[in-house]
C-alpha positions in Angstrom: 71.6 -28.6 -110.9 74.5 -30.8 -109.7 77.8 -29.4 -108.8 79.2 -30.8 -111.6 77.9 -29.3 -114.7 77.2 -31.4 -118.2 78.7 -29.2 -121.0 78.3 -31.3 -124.6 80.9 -30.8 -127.5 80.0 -30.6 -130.8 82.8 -30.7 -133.4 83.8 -32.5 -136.5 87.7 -32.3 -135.8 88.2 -34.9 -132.8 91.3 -32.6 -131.7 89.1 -30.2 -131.3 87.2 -32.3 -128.8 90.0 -33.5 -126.8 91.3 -30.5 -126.1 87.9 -29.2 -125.4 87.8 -32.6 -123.0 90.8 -31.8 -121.3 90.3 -28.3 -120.5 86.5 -28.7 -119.1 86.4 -32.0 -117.6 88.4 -31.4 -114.1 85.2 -29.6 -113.7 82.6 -31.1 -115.8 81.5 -33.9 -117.1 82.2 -33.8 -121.2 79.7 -35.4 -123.7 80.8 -35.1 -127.5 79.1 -35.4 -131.0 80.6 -35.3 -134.4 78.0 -34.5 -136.3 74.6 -31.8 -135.9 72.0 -35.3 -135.8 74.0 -37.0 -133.1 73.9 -33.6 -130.9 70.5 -32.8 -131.8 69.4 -36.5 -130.4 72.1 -36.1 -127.2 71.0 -32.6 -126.2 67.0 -34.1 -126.2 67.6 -37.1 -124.3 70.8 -35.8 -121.6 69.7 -32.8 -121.4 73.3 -30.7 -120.8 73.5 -27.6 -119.1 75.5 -26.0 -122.0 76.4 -26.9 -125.6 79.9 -25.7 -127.1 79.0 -25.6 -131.1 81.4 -25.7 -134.0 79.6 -23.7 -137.2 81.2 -25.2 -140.3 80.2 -29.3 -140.1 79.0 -31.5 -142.7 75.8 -31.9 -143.5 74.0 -29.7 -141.0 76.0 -26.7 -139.8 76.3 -24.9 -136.3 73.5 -22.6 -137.5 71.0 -24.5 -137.8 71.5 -26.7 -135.6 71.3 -24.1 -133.2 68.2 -23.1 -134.3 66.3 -26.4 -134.3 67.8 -26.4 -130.4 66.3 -23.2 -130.1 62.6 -24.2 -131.7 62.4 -27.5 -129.3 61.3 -26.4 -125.8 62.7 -29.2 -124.4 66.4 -27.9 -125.7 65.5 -24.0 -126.3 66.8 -23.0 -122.8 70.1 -24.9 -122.6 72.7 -21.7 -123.8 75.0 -22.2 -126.7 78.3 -21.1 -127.3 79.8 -21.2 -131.0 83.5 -21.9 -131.0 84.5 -21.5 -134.7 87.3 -20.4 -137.0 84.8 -18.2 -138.4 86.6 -14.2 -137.2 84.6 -12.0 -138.9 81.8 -9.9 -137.5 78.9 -11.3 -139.8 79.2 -14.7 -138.6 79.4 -13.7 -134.9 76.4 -11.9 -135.4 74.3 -14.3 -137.1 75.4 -16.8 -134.6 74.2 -14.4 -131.7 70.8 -14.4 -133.7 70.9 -17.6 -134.0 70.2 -17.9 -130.4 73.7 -18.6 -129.2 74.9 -16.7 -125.6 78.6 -16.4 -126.7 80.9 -16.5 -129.6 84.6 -17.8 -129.2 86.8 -17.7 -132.3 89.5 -20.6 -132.7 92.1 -20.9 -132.3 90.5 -20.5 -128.4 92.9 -20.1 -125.2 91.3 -23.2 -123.1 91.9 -20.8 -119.7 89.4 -17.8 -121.6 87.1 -21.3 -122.6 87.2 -22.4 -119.3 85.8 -19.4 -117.3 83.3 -18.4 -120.3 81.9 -22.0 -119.8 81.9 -21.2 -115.7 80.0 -17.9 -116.0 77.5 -19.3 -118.0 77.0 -22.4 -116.1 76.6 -20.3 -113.2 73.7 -18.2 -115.3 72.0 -22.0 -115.4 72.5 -22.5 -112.1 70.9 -19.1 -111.1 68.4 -19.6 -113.5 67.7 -23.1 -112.4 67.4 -22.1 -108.3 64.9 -18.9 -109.2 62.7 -21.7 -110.7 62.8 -23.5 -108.0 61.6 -20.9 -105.7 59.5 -20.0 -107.7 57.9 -23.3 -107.7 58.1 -23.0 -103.8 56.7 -19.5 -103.5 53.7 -20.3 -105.9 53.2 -23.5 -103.7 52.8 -20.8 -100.7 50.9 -18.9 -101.9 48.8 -21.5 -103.3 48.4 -22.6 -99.6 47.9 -18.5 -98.4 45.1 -18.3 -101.2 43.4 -21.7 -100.4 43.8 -20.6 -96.4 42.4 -17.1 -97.5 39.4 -18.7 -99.4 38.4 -20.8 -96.3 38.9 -17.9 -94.1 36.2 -16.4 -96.3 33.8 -18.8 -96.0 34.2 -18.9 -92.5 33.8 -15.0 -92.5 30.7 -14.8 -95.1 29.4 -17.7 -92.3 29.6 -15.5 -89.2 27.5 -12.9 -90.8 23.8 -12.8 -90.4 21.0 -14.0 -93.1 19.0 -10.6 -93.4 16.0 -13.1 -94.7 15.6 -13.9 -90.9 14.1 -10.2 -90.9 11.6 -11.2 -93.1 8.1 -9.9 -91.6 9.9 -7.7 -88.9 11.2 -5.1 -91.4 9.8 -4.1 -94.6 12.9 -4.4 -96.6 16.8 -5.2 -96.3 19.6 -5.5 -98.1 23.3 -5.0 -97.7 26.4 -4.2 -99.9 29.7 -6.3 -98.0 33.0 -5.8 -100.2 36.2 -7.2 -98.1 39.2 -5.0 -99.8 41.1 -8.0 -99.4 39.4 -11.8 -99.7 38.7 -11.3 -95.8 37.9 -7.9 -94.2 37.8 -6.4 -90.8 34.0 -4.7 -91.6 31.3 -7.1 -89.8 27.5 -6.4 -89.8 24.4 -7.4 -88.4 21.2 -7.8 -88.2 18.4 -9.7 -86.1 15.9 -9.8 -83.5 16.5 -8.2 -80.0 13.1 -9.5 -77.9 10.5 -7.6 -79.9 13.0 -5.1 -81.6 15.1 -5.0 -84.4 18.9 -4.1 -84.5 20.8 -3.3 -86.9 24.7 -3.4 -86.4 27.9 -2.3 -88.7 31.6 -2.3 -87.3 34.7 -1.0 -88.8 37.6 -2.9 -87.3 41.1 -1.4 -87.7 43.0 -2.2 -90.7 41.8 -4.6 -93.3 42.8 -8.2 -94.2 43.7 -10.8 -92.5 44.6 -8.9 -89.0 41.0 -6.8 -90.0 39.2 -10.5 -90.0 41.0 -11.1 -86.8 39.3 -8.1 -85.4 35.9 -8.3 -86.9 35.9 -12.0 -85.2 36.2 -10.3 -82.0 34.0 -7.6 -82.6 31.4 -10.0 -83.6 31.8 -12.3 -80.6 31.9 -9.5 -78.2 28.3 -8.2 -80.0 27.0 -11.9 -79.8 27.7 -11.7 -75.7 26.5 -8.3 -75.3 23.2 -9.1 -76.9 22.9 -12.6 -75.2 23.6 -11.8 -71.8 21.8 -8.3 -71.7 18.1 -7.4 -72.9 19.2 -3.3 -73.0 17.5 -2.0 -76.7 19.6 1.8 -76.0 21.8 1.4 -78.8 24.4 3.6 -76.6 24.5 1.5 -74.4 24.9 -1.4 -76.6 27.7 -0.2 -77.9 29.7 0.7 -74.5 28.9 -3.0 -73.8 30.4 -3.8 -76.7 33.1 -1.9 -75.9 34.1 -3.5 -72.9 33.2 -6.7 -73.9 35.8 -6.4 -77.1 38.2 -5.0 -74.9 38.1 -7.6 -72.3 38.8 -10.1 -75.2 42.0 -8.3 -76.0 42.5 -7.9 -72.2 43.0 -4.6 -73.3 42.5 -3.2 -69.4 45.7 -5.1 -68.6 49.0 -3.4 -68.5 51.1 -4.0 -71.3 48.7 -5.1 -73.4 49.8 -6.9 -77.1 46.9 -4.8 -79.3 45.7 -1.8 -78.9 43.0 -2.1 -81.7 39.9 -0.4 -81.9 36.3 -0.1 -84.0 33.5 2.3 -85.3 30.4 1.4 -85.0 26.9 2.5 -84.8 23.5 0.3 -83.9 20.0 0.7 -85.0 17.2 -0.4 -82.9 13.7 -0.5 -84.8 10.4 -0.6 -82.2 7.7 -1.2 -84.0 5.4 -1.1 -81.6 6.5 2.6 -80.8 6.9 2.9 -84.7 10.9 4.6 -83.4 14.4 4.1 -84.2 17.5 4.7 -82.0 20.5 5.0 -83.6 24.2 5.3 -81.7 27.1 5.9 -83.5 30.9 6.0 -82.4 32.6 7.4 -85.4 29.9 6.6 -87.6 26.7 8.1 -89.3 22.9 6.9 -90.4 21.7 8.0 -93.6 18.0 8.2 -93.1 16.2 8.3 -97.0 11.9 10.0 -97.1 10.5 11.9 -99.6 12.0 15.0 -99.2 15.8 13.3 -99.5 18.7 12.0 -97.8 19.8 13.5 -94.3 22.7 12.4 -92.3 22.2 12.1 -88.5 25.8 12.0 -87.1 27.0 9.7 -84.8 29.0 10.8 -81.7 32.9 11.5 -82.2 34.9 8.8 -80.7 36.0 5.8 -80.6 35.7 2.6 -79.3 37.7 -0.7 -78.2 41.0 0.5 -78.1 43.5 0.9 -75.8 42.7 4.5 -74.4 40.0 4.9 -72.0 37.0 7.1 -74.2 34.8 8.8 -72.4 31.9 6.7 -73.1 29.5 8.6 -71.4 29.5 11.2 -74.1 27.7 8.2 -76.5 24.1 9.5 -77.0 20.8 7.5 -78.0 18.6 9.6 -81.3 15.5 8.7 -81.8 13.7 9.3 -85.2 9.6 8.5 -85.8 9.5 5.9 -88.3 7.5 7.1 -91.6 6.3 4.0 -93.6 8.8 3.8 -96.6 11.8 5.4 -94.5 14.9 4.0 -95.4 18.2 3.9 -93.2 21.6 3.3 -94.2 24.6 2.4 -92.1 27.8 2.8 -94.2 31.8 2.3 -93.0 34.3 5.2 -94.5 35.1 2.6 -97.2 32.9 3.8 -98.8 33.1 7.5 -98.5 36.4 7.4 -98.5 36.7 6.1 -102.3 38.7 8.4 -104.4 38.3 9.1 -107.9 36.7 12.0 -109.9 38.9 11.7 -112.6 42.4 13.8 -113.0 40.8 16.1 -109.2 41.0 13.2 -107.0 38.4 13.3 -104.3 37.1 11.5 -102.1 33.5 10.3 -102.7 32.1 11.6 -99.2 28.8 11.4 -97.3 27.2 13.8 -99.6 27.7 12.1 -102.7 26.1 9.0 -101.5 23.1 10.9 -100.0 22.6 12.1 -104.0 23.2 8.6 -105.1 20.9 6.9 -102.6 17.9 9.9 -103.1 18.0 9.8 -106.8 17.6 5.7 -106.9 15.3 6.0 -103.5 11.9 4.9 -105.0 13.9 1.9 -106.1 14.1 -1.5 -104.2 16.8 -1.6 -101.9 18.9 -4.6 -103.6 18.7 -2.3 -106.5 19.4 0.7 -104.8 22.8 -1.1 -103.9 23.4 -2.1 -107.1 23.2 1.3 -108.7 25.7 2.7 -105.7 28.2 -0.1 -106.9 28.6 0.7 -110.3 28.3 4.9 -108.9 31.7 3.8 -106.6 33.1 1.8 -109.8 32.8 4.4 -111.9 34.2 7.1 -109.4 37.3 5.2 -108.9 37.9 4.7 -112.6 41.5 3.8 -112.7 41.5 4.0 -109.1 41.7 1.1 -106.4 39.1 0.4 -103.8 41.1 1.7 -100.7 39.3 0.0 -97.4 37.0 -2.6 -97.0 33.6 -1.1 -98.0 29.9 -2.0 -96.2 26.9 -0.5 -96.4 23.9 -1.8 -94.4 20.0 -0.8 -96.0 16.7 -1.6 -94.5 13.5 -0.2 -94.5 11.7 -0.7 -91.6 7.9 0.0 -92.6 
C-alpha cells in the first residue's frame, strides 16, 4: 500500500462529499460516487483502501450495498465505515452486521472522521504487509522444503541396497524413519572380503544438523572399511571413531563440534557359521526358537569430544543357528512413548515380544507388524527421534 491511502465517498448530498473531500484529502486521495451502482463499479475496478458509506440513498441503500461489497471477493476485504444521520442503536447494529468496521453518526466532527479513517487505514496497511510476508515466508519455506526433499534423496542415496546381500545372507530387511525429512540414523550393510557387516549409527540430534552427522559418520565407515581389512567389529568401530573424529578435527583444541554417535557392527562368517557383534551404546536383538534375547553392547560412547576409553569396547561372538535372526535398533525406537493415559516408553522388552510373536514371519513383514505396534503405542503421541531398525537373517 502506498503512503497515500485511496478512501472512496459514497453519498447522495454533494456537501456531504466536499466536506468529506476537504477533511481527508491533505492525506488521501478522495474518490466519490453518488449513487450505490457507481460505487459498486468504482470499488471493483480502483480498488480503495476504505469506503465511507452513507445508508439512506436512492435506489439502493448503504445496506446493501455493503453487503454486495461484502459477497464480492474482489471488494469483501476493503473495510467500510457508514457515516449516516441514522442515531439510533438498530441501525448501528445492522450496519455493523452488515459487514461495516465502524459507524459515524452525522452531523460528524471532520477531526474524529479524520483519525477513524487513519486507524483503519493503518489496519489495511498492517493487514496488507502480514500478506506480504507471508507470501515471503511461504516462498522460504517453499525453498527449505524443496532443499529438504533433495537432501533426502541424497540421504536415501548414501544408504546401502540390502539386495546386494542377496546370496550372502539368507534374509534382510530394514525399517529407516527420519523424524524429520532427513535424519541423523545411517545404516549399512555389505560385503567385507568374505564376511558380512552389518552397521547402524545414531548421530546426535536429528534433522538437518543429524544428516550433517550421519554424512560423516558414513564417510568415516566408508574409509575405515576401505583402507583396513580388520572383521573385529570392536575394532571397527574405534576406527570409526577416530576416523569421524578426525573429520571434525575433533583432537584439535578448540574444536567447533563436539558431536558424537552409537553404534554397533555385525560381522557374519559363514564359513565359521559366527557373528561378532560390538556395540557402543547400543544392543543386538538376536531372535531362535526359544525367543528374543538382548546381547548388550558396551557402555560408551563414541566420536565425541571426550577421549572414551576405547579399550573397554569388546567383540561377542554368537554360533549362527540356521533361521537366527538379528536386529540392530537405535533408541528411537525404544524410546517411543505411548501406552495410553501411563505414558511409557516402549523399551527393549516390548520389542523383543513384538519381534518373537511375528518371528516365524518374513522379515519385511516382521517390520511391518513392528510399525503399526510403534503406531499404535504412540496413539496421540509424536514419534520423538529418528527411528531405525536393521533385520537380517543370516542362514
Amino acid at each position: 500500500m502506498q503512503a497515500r491511502g485511496i478512501v472512496l465517498v459514497v453519498d447522495d448530498d454533494p456537501a456531504n462529499i466536499m466536506i468529506l473531500s476537504q477533511t481527508l484529502r491533505p492525506e488521501h486521495d478522495v474518490l466519490f460516487a453518488t449513487d450505490a451502482l457507481k460505487a459498486l463499479d468504482i470499488a471493483f475496478h480502483r480498488l480503495p483502501h476504505l469506503i465511507l458509506l452513507d445508508v439512506m440513498m436512492p435506489g439502493m441503500d448503504g445496506y446493501e450495498l455493503c453487503r454486495r461489497l461484502k459477497a464480492d471477493s474482489v471488494t469483501a476485504e476493503i473495510p467500510v465505515i457508514f457515516i449516516t444521520s441514522l442515531e439510533d442503536k438498530e441501525s448501528e447494529i445492522k450496519g455493523l452486521q452488515c459487514g461495516a468496521v465502524d459507524y459515524i453518526p452525522k452531523p460528524f466532527n471532520p477531526p474524529v472522521v479524520r483519525a477513524r479513517v487513519h486507524n483503519h487505514l493503518e489496519m489495511v496497511r498492517a493487514r496488507i504487509n502480514l500478506r506480504r510476508y507471508n507470501r515471503q515466508l511461504e516462498d522460504a519455506n517453499r525453498m527449505v522444503a524443496a532443499g529438504l526433499r533433495y537432501a533426502s534423496r541424497i540421504q536415501g542415496a548414501m544408504l546401502p541396497d540390502l539386495a546386494d546381500l542377496q546370496g550372502a545372507v539368507a534374509e534382510t530387511a530394514v525399517l529407516w524413519r527420519p523424524l524429520d525429512v532427513v535424519g541423523g540414523d545411517y545404516y549399512w550393510a555389505g560385503m567385507h572380503g568374505d564376511v558380512s557387516v552389518f552397521a547402524l549409527i545414531d548421530c546426535t540430534g536429528h534433522g538437518v544438523p543429524g544428516a550433517f552427522m550421519a554424512v560423516v559418520a558414513a564417510a568415516s565407515l566408508a574409509q575405515v572399511l576401505r583402507d583396513s581389512r580388520n572383521t573385529d567389529p570392536a575394532r571397527i568401530l574405534a576406527d570409526l571413531h577416530q576416523a569421524f573424529r578426525n573429520l571434525l578435527r575433533q583432537d584439535q583444541g578448540g574444536q567447533a563440534s563436539d558431536d558424537g554417535f552409537d553404534a554397533a557392527i555385525c560381522v557374519v562368517d559363514p564359513v565359521r557359521r559366527q557373528l561378532a557383534f560390538a556395540g557402543a551404546n547400543m544392543h543386538l536383538l538376536m531372535g531362535e526358537a526359544e525367543g528374543v534375547d538382548l546381547l548388550r553392547g558396551d557402555r560408551i560412547g563414541c566420536g565425541d569430544g571426550g577421549a572414551p576409553d576405547l579399550a573397554r569396547l569388546s567383540t561377542r561372538l554368537v554360533e549362527l543357528r540356521p533361521g537366527a535372526s538379528f536386529y540392530l535398533f537405535s533408541d528411537g525406537i525404544t524410546d517411543n512413548m505411548g501406552g495410553g493415559e501411563r505414558r511409557q516408553l516402549f523399551g527393549w522388552r516390548r520389542l523383543a515380544e513384538q519381534l518373537a510373536h511375528h518371528r516365524a514371519e518374513l522379515l519385511p513383514r516382521q517390520l511391518d507388524a513392528l510399525e503399526s505396534r510403534l503406531a499404535q503405542w504412540r496413539g496421540a503421541e509424536p514419534q520423538r527421534d529418528d527411528m531405525t531398525l536393521l533385520a537380517f537373517r543370516p542362514l
